[in-house]
DOMI-978458 format. One line per 5 residues: number of its first residue (from 1); for each residue x, y, z of N, C-alpha, C, O. Coordinates in Angstrom, 2 decimals. Layout:
NUM = X:Y:Z:X:Y:Z:X:Y:Z:X:Y:Z  ... $
//
This chain:
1 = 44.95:74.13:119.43:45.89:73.35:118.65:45.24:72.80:117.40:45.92:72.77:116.38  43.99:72.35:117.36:43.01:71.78:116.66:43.09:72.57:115.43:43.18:72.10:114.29  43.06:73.91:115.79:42.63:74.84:114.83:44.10:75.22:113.82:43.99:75.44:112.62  45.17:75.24:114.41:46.66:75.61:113.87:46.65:74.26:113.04:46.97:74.29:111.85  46.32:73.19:113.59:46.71:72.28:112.54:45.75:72.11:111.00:46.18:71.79:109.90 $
6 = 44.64:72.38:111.31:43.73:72.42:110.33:44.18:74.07:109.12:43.87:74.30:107.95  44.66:74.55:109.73:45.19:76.06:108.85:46.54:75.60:108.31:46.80:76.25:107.29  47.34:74.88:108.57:48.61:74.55:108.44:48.22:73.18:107.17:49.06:73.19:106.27  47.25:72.22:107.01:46.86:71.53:106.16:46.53:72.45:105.11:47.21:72.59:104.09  45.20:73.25:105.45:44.77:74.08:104.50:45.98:74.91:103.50:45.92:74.93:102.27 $
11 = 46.85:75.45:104.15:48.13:76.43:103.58:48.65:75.11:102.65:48.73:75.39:101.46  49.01:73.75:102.99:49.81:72.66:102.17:48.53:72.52:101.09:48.90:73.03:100.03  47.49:72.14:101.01:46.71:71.98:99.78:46.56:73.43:99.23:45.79:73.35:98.26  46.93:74.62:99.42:46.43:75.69:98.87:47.69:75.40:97.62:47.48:75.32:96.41  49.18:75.25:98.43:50.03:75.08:97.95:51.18:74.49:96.65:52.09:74.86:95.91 $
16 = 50.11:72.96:97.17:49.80:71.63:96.06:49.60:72.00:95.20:50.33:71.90:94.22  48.01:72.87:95.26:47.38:73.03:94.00:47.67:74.12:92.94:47.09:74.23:91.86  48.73:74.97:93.45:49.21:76.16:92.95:50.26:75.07:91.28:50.49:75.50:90.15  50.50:74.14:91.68:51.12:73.75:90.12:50.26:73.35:89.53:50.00:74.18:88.65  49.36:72.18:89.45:48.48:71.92:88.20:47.66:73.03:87.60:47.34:73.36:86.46 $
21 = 47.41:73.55:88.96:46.37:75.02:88.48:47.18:76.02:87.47:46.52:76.46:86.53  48.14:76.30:87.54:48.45:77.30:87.22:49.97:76.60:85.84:50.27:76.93:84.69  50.23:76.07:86.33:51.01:74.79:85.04:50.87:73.57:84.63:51.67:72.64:84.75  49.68:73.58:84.07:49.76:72.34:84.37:50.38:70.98:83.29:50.41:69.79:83.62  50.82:71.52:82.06:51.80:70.48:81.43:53.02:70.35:82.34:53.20:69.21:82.78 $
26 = 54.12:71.55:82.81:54.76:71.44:83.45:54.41:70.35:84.60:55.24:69.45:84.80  53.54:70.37:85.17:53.23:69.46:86.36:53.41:68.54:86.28:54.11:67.83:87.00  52.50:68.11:84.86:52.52:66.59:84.35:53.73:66.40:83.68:53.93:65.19:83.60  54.70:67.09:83.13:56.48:66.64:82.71:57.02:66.37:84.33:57.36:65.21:84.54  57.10:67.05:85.16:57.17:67.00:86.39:56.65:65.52:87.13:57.26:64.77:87.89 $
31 = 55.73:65.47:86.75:55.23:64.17:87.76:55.81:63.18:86.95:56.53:62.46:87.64  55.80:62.87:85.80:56.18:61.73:84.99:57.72:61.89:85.04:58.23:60.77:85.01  58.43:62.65:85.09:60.15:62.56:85.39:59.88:61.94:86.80:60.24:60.76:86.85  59.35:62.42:87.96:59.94:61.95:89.27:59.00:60.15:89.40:58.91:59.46:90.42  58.65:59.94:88.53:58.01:58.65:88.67:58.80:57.59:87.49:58.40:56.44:87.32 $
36 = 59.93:58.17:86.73:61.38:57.83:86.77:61.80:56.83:87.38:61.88:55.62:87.16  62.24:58.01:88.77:63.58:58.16:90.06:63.33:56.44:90.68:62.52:55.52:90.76  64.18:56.72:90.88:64.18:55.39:92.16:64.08:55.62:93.36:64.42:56.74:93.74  63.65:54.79:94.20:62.80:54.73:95.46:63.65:55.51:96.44:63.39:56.55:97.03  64.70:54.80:96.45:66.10:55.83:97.04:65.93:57.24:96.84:65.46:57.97:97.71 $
41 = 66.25:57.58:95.85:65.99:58.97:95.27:65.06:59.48:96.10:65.27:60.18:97.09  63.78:59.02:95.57:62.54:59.43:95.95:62.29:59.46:97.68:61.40:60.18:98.12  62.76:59.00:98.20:63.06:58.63:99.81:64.24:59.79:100.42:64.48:60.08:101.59  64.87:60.33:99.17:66.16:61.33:99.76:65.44:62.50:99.39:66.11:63.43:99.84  64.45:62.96:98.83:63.67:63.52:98.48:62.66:63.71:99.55:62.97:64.36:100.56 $
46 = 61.96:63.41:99.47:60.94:63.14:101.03:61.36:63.48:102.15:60.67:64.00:103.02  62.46:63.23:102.23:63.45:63.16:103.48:63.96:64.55:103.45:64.05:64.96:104.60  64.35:65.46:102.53:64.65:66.80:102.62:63.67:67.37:102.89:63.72:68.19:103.81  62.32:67.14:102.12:61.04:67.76:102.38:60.28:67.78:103.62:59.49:68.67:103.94  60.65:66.56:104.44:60.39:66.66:106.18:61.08:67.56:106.57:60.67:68.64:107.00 $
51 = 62.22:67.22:106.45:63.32:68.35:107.63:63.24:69.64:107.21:63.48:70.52:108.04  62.98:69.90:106.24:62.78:71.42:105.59:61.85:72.06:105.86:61.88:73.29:105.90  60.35:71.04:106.22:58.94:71.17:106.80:59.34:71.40:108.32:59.17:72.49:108.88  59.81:70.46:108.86:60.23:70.46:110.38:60.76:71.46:111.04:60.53:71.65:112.23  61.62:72.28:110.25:62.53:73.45:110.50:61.92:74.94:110.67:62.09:75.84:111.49 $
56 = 61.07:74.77:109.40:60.18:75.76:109.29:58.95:75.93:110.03:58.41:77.03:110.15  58.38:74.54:110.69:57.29:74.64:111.76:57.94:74.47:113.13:57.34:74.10:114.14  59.40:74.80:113.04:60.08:75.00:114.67:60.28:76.32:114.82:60.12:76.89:115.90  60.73:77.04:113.50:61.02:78.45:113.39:59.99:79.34:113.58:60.15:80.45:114.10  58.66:78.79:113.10:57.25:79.49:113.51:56.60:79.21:114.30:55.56:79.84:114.50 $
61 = 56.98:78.14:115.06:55.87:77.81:116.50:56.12:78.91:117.37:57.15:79.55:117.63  54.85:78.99:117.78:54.66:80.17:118.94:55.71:80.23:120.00:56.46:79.26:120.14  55.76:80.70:120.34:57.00:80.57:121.96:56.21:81.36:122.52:55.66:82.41:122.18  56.26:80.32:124.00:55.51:81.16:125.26:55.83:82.19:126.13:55.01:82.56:126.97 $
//
């Protein structure tokens, strides 16, 4: 289990870093619009990004 979770971190920072690396004004128009938003927003936001995370690590967990 140790090991799935440490590959599953690794895949999210490979991920992260795929925008500054590779756009990175975009990133920074990007980060400075969502630091804008309001907390709400930003919380309905987050909140899609769990369940969307959640869905996708139910759809790929192993089955025994």
């Amino acid at each position: 289990m140790g090991k799935e979770l440490w590959l599953a971190i690794g895949l999210v920072l490979v991920f992260e870093g795929l925008g500054p690396m590779l756009l990175p004004n975009k990133w920074r128009e990007m980060v400075r619009e969502m630091s804008q938003l309001s907390d709400a927003n930003l919380r309905r936001i987050g909140g899609c990004l769990v369940v969307a995370g959640a869905v996708i690590a139910y759809m790929m967990w192993p089955s025994k």
